[in-house]
matplotlib code that plots the C-alpha trace (Angstrom):
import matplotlib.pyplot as plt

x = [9.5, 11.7, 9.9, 6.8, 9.1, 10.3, 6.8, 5.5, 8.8, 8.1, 4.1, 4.8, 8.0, 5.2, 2.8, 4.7, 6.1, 2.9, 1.4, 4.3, 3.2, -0.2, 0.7, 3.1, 0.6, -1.4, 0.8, 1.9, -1.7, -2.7, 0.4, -0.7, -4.0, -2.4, -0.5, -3.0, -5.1, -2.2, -2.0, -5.8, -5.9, -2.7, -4.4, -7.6, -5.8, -4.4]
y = [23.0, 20.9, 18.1, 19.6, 21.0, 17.4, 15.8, 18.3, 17.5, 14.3, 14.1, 16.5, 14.4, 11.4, 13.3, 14.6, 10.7, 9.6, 12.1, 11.8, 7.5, 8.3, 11.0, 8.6, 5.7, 8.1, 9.7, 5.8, 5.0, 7.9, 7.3, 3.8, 4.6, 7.1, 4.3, 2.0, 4.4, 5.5, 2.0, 1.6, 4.6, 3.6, 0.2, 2.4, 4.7, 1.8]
z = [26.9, 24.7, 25.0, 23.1, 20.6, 20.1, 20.0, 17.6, 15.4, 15.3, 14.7, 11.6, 10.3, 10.4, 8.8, 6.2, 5.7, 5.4, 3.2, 0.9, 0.9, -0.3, -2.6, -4.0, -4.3, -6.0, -9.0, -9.7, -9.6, -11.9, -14.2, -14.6, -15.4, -18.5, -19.9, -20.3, -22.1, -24.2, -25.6, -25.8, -28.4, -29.8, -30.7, -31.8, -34.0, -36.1]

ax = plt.figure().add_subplot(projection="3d")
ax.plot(x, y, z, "-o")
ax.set_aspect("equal")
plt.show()
């Protein structure tokens, strides 16, 4: 019995780890994105 409380655990720490890694990628991808258009219509406004 405890082992499948410790497999389960573990399969949702690494879940959680991993979703975390993409979400991460994601909001550094997106924030990227934003300042490159912030300095394209900075440059625009001008």
């Amino acid at each position: 019995m405890i082992e499948v409380v410790l497999v389960a655990s573990a399969t949702l720490g690494i879940v959680l780890y991993l979703q975390a890694r993409f979400s991460a990628r994601e909001i550094r991808r997106n924030r990227d994105r934003s300042i490159a258009s912030m300095v394209i219509l900075d440059r625009s406004s001008r």
